[in-house]
N, C-alpha and C positions, 0 to 999 in steps of 0.2 A: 497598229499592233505594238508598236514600240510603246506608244505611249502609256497604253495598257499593262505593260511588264514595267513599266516603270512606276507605274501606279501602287500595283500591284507588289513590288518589291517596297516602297516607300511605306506600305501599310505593313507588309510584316516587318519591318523592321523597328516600327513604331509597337506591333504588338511585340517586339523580342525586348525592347527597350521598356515593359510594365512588367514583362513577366519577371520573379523572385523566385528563387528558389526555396526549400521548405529552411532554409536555416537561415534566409534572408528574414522570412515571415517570421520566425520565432523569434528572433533579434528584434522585429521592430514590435512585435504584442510584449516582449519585456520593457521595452522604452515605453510604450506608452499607459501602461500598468505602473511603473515608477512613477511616469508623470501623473496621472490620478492619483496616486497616490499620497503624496507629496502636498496637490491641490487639497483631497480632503482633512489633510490635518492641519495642512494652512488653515484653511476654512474652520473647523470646529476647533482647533487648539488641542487635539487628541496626543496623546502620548501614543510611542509606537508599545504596541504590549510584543512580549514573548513569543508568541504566534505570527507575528507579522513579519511575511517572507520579503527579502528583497531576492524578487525574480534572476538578480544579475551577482550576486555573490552567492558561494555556497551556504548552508543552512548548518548552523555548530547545532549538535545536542549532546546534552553533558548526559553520560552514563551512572550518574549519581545519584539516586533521589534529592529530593528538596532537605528534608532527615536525615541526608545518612550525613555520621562524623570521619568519612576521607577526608585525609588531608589531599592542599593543592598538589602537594607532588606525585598522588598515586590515581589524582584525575583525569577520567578518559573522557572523551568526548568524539564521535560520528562527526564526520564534514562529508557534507550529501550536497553533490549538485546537481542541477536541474539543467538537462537538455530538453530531449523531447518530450520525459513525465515531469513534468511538474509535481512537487508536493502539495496534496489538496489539504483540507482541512481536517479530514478525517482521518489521513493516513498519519500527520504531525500529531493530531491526540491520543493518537493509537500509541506511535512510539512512546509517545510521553508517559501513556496511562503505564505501557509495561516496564518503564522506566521507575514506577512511583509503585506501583502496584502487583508486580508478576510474584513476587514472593509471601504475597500477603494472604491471608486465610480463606479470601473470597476467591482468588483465582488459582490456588494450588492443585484443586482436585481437576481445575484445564489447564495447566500447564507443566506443571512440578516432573519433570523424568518424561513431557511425554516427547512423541516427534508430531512436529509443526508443519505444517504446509500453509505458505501466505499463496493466494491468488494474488494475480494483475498488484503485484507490487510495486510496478511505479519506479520510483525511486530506489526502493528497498529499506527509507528510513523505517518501516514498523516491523520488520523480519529482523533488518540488522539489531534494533535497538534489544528485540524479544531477546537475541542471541547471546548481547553482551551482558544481559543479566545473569545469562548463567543457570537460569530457571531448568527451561525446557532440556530432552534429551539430545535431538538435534533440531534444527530450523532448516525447512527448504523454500525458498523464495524463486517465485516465479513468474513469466509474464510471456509476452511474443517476444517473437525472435529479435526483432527488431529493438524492440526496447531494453533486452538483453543487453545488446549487443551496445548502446548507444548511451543507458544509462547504469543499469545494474553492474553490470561487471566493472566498469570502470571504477562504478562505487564501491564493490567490495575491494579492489583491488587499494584505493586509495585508503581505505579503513582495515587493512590487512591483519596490520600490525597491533591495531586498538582491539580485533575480534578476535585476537589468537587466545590459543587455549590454556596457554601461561598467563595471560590476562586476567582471566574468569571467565570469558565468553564459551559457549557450547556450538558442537561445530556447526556450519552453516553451511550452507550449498545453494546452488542458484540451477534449476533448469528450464529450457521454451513448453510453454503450454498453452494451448490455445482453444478457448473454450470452444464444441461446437465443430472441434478439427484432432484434437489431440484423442487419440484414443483411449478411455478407461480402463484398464485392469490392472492387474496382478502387479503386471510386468513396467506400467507406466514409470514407478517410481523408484523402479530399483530393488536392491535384496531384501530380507525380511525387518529388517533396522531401519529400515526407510520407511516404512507402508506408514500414511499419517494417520493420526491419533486425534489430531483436530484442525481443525481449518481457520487460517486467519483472512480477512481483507478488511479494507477501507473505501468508503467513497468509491464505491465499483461499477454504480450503476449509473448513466448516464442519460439512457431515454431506455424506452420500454423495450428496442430489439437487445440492446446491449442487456437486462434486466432478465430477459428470457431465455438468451446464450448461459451467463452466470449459475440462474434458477439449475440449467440441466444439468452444470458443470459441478454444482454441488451435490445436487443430487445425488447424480450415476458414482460420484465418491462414493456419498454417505452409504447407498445400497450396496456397493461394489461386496464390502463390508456386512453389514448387517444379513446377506443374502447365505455372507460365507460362515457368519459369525453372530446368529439370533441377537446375543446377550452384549454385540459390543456395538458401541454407538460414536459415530464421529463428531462432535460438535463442531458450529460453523459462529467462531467469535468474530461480529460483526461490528466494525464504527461508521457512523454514515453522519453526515452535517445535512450535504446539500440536497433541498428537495426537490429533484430535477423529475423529470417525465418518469413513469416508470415505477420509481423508489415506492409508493406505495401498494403498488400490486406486487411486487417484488416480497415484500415485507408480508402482506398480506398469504401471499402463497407459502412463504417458506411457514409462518405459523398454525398453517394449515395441519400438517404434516408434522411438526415440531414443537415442544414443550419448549418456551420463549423466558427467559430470564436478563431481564435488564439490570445491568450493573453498574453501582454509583461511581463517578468519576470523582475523584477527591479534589478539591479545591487547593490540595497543597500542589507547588510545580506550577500546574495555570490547566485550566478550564475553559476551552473553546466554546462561546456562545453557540446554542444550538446543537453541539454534539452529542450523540449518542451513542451506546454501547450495548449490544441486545446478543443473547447466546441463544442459538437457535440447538436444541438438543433434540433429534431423530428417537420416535418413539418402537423402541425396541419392541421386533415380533413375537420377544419371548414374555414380554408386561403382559 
């Protein structure tokens, strides 16, 4: 018997001694992401481009266009770090494009005065960067609780002073939403100057259950709306890179249901291989 509890103890102690905790594991998939990283431009001789995150420092994004003539002393620039969300590829071309693009003639009639709601924002670099344009009326970025709590808030907090209203920035707000859990209506989002006007994400969809969560979540928005208000229509501004399980049934459904407009990504700033930008527009019961 003894010998059995000693067994017995020597084996969980050896399993306590492998187990990591979740921010042990996220420390070591950054190391070893650096180190690939590192080997493949050893290997090809690649330059590092614009887009290229180092997982362990935070990510600068200049609030400037590539065009515009600010001078360096009235330069702002977002420093967004990465805990538990990482920035995907989608969400980085997202901020970028509204960065180069949110004032421009193609995206004024979805953005100009309206209110924003980003989904599963991650980080929050593509709500904050939307915000510091100054475009939109206001901007509400949102995700779980948890993510909240771990990366968004910290990030507005640390870009406070860059988002403020003296700046140029338009205000911004962050609340928990959870697709599939969060209830839709009225009341979701707050008084009558909050109700959104159009919907932002990125790189949302991950395999197909995540893909069909999202699907409802825009949805029951977009009708919440349209039910109450024939003639008005919420558009769902989408950037998506990676094509992971899901993404094209996802795509496929929402076109179903929605008048689809893809919009060019300018080459000035940088141009993420493979990304794309598609506005999904809810066809009005009043057409």
């Amino acid at each position: 018997t003894a010998t059995a509890t000693a067994t017995a103890t020597a084996t969980a102690a050896k399993q306590d001694a492998k187990r990591v905790t979740a921010a042990d594991f996220r420390v070591q998939l950054k190391t070893r992401a650096k180190r690939m990283e590192f080997k493949i431009r050893e290997r090809t001789g690649e330059k590092k481009k614009p887009w290229d995150l180092d997982l362990n420092e935070p990510y600068r994004l200049a609030l400037s266009s590539s065009t515009s003539s600010s001078s360096s002393t009235n330069a702002r620039e977002l420093v967004i770090t990465q805990s538990s969300a990482r920035i995907w590829d989608g969400g980085l071309q997202l901020a970028k494009f509204f960065v180069e693009m949110a004032s421009s003639e193609c995206c004024k009639p979805y953005l100009k005065d309206k209110v924003v709601l980003e989904l599963g924002c991650g980080s929050g670099i593509a709500g904050m960067a939307l915000a510091g344009t100054g475009v939109p009326a206001s901007v509400t970025i949102s995700d779980m609780p948890d993510v909240m709590k771990d990366d968004v808030l910290p990030n507005l907090k640390r870009n406070e002073a860059i988002l403020s209203l003296s700046r140029g920035s338009c205000p911004i707000h962050a609340m928990p939403l959870v697709w599939g859990q969060t209830e839709i209506d009225h009341k979701t989002f707050g008084g009558k100057e909050q109700q959104p006007q159009i919907i932002i994400g990125a790189d949302l969809v991950r395999n197909l259950e995540v893909g069909k969560l999202l699907l409802k979540a825009v949805k029951a928005i977009q009708a919440l709306y349209l039910n109450s208000e024939p003639s008005r229509v919420v558009p769902f501004f989408y950037c998506y890179g990676l094509n992971r399980h899901g993404l094209k049934w996802f795509l496929d459904e929402m076109r179903q249901s929605c008048d689809s407009t893809m919009l060019n990504i300018p080459e000035t700033g940088f141009k993420i291989p493979n990304c794309r930008i598609e506005v999904f527009t809810p066809r009005s019961s009043a057409a």
